[in-house]
C-alpha positions, 0 to 999 in steps of 0.5 A: 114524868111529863112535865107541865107544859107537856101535860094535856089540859085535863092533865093540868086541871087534875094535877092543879086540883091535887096540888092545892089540897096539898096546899091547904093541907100544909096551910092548916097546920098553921106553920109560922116560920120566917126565913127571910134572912140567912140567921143561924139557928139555935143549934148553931147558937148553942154551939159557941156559947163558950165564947160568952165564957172565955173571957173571966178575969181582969188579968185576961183584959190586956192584950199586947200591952193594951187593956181592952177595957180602956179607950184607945185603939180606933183600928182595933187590938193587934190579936184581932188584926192578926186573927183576921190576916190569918183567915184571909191570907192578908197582911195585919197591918192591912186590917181595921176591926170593926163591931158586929156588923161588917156591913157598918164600915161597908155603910161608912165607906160609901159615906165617906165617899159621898161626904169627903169623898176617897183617897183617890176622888177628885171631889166628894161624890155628892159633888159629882153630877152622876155616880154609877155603880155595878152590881153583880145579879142575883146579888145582896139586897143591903149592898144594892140598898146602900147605894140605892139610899145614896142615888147610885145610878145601879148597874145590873152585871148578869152572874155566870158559874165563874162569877160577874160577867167580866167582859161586860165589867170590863167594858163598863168600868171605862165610863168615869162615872162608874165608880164601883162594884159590889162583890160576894166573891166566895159562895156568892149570895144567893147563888153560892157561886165562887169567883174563878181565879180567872174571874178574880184577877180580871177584877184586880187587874180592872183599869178603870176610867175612875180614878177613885173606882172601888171594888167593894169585896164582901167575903162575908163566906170566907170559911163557910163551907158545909159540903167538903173541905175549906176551898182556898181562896187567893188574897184580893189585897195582894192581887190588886197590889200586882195589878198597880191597883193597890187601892182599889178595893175594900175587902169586908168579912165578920164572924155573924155566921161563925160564933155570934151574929149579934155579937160579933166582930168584922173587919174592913182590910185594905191598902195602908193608904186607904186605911190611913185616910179613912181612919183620919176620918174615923177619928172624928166618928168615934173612938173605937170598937169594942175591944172586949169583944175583939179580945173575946174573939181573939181567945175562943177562935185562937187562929185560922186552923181552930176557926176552920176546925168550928166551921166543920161543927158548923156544917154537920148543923147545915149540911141536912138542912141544904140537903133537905131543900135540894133533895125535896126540890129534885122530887118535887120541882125538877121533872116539871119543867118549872124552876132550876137551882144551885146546888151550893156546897157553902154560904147561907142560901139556895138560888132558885130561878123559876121559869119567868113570872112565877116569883111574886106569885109563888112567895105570896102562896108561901107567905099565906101558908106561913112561911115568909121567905126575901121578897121577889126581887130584892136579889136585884137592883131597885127590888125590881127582877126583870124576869120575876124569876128569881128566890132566895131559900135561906135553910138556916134557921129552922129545923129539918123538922120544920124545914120539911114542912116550909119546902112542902109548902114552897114546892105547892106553891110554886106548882100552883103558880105555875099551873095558874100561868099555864091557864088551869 
């Protein structure tokens, strides 16, 4: 098969005339599906609906000694720190415990650098005449938004197949106005890289200019394999703690994507240092998290082994729909020329970049037709893609059902808009 380019003028018009009443076949339906964002769906839902069950008695309430239904224990009950630990390979000590959404302590973190400023900060940050941060690109549009919200001067770091492009961090973090990095280490969003080990000890052994620089370390999936075995994955904590940075990084993880995403609980692990003054100012914030919840957690997921055993039943749900969006954009998008994609095998995304110009025009196709997908752009700093290329499919939610209807629609879309830029 040609591709588009390849094809002749008449060729093209035929091709677009044939592609746009598939199109408005699709868009008759009438299909609304939003896959703006990575959420389970039902299926996934249902399957750890026990954990609202696990918990039944006043006897079940106290946990090392402490009764999770009282006040106290700002940092978390130790069952959960342990939890954590043992999902990623740090120590308990290192481990704070939040609520649903590890992207709160992310929040406070930068907060608290801006209004008190780090363990390390000379001043607080909101004193600082310039405060840059790098972000590693195609990336996670909430991190970029925290920092953006806070006037961060936004770096734009090129990812490669092994992570952040670390010649050009390295050569970056000497600037002492750089005072952080945003990293998904482990089936990175959206492209569903997984930093090299190479890639991971070059961040640890980072020797910046800043004496307060932070690695921001989201391993938001951490145990989110869907094709294959879990892949191992070294600790960052003790890593940095080789490297003489033992304070230079933030570690974040939650359960959203492996019991409940609104109902969950999150983890912010670090140095004792960094824990200690955070907490300090923690204190004043509030008394603690839910520990009902922690407790919860604690009983259904037991350990690192029964977690992982969940995630296997987790991705017998996600492996058809991952394997429905790559089968359909091989058939339908590959022999043209037009688009090139990720091939994950976990995470929550499928990273398209379609050849330049073409992600506006294709998500608002896909948007008239019913099916809203991230908007182009927020993949990158400021939402603005300097190649208009970049699209987040987020298979997660819907059905293959109906997910083979959605990629219908997205293929038709981008065909179309490709087509309208050749000059049909």
């Amino acid at each position: 098969m040609m591709t588009y380019a390849q094809m002749s003028a008449a060729q093209r018009r035929a091709e677009y005339e044939a592609v746009l009443a598939a199109y408005e076949t699709c868009k008759a339906e009438g299909l609304q599906l939003n896959m703006a964002r990575g959420k389970p769906g039902k299926a996934q839902l249902d399957l750890v609906s026990g954990i609202l069950t696990v918990l039944n008695s006043p006897e079940q309430c106290v946990s090392d000694g402490i009764d999770v239904r009282n006040y106290g224990e700002l940092t978390g009950i130790p069952a959960a720190k342990r939890l954590f630990a043992d999902i990623l390979g740090c120590k308990a000590e290192e481990c704070f415990i939040g609520g649903s959404a590890s992207l709160t302590l992310m929040y406070d973190t930068i907060a608290k650098a801006f209004t008190h400023g780090l363990l390390h900060s000379e001043k607080p940050w909101s004193k600082l005449e310039k405060v840059k941060w790098l972000c590693p690109a195609p990336g996670y549009d909430r991190h970029f938004k925290i920092t953006e919200s806070f006037g961060c001067e936004m770096i734009t770091i090129p990812m490669t197949p092994t992570g952040p492009d670390m010649d050009m961090v390295e050569e970056l973090v000497k600037d002492g106005d750089v005072r952080g990095m945003w990293c998904v280490p482990k089936y990175s969003n959206p492209d569903g890289i997984v930093y090299s080990a190479e890639t991971v000890r070059r961040i640890a052994a980072l020797q910046p200019a800043a004496p307060d620089f932070t690695v921001m370390w989201d391993n938001a999936y951490c145990v989110h394999e869907f094709d294959g075995d879990f892949v191992p994955f070294d600790d960052i904590l003790t890593l940095c703690r080789e490297a003489g940075n033992p304070d230079m990084v933030y570690e974040y993880a939650s359960t959203s994507k492996i019991t409940l995403p609104g109902a969950g609980i999150s983890v912010m692990a670090s140095s004792r240092a960094n824990l200690d003054y955070m907490e300090k100012h923690l204190n004043i914030q509030m008394i603690s998290y839910d520990k009902v919840n922690q407790l919860r957690h604690v009983l259904y997921l037991k350990d690192k082994a029964h977690t992982l055993a969940l995630m296997k039943q987790h991705a017998q749900i996600m492996y058809p729909k991952f394997r429905c969006v790559l089968e359909m954009l091989e058939a339908e998008i590959e022999p043209l020329g037009i688009a090139t994609w990720q091939k994950p095998k976990g995470g929550y995304f499928v990273s398209v970049n379609t050849v330049p110009g073409l992600a506006k025009r294709t998500l608002q196709l896909c948007k008239e037709a019913g099916v809203t997908m991230t908007g182009a752009g927020a993949t990158f700093p400021y939402g603005v893609d300097p190649n208009d290329s970049n699209i987040r499919i987020a298979p997660s939610l819907p059905p293959v059902a109906e997910l083979e209807k959605a990629m219908a629609i997205f293929c038709a879309s981008l065909k179309i808009a490709a087509l309208e830029q050749l000059g049909v």
